[in-house]
C-alpha positions in Angstrom: -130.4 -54.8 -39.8 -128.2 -53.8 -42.8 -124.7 -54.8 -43.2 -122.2 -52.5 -45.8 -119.8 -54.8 -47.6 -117.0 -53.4 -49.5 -116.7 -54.3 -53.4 -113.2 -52.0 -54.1 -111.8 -55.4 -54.8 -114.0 -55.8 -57.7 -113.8 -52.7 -59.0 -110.1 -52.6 -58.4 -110.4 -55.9 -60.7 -112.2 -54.2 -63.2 -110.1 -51.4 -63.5 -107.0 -53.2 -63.7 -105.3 -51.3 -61.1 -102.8 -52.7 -58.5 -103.4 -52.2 -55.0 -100.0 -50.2 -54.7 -100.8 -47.8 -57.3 -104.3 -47.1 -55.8 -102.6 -46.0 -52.6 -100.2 -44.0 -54.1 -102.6 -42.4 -56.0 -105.2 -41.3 -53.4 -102.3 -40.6 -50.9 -103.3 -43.7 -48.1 -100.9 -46.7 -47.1 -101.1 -49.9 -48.8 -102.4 -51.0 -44.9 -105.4 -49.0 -45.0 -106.2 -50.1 -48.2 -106.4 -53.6 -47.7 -108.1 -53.1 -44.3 -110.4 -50.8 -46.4 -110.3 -53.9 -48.8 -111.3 -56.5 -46.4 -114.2 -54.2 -44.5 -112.0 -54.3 -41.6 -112.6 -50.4 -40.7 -115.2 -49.1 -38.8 -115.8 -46.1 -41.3 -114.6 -44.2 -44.0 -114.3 -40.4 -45.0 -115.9 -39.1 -47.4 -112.3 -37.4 -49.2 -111.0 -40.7 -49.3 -114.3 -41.8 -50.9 -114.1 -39.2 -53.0 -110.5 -40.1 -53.6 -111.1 -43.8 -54.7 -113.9 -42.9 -56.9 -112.2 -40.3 -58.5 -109.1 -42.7 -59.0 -111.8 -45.3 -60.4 -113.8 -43.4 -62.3 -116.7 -45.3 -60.3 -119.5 -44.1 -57.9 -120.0 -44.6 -54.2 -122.4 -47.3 -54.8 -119.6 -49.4 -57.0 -118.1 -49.5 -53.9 -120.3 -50.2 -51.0 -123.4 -52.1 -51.4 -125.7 -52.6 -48.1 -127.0 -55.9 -47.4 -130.1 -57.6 -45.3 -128.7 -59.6 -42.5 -131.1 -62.8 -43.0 -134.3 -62.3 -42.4 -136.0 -63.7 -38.8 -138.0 -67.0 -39.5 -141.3 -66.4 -39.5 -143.7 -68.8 -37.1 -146.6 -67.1 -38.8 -148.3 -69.9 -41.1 -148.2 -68.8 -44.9 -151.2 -66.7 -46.2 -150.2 -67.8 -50.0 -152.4 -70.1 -51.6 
């Protein structure tokens, strides 16, 4: 199974933008941008998606990445040389 984990931190890093002024400028509380932050929401909408990349000047995928839980051991014995 896949997990989404949030990078607006790290884009938010890069574009030298405080978390305040992000708020402000897509119109959301400072709250729901630091649970946004922390991947502490169970979804986003697409405006405010919209919104952040716009205010970014950064695509969904700067944003989210999705990421393999870790794999299942395998009991299988290796067919590898």
């Amino acid at each position: 199974m896949m997990q989404i984990v949030v990078r607006l931190d790290v884009m938010m890093a890069r574009r030298k933008i405080k978390g305040k002024d992000l708020a402000h400028s897509i119109g959301i509380t400072e709250q729901n941008l630091s649970l946004l932050k922390s991947g502490k929401v169970k979804g986003v909408r697409f405006e405010t998606l919209a919104k952040l990349c716009e205010a970014l000047d950064c695509q969904p995928s700067d944003l989210l990445e999705a990421v393999p839980d870790d794999p299942p051991i395998s009991l299988e014995p290796s067919t590898n040389g």
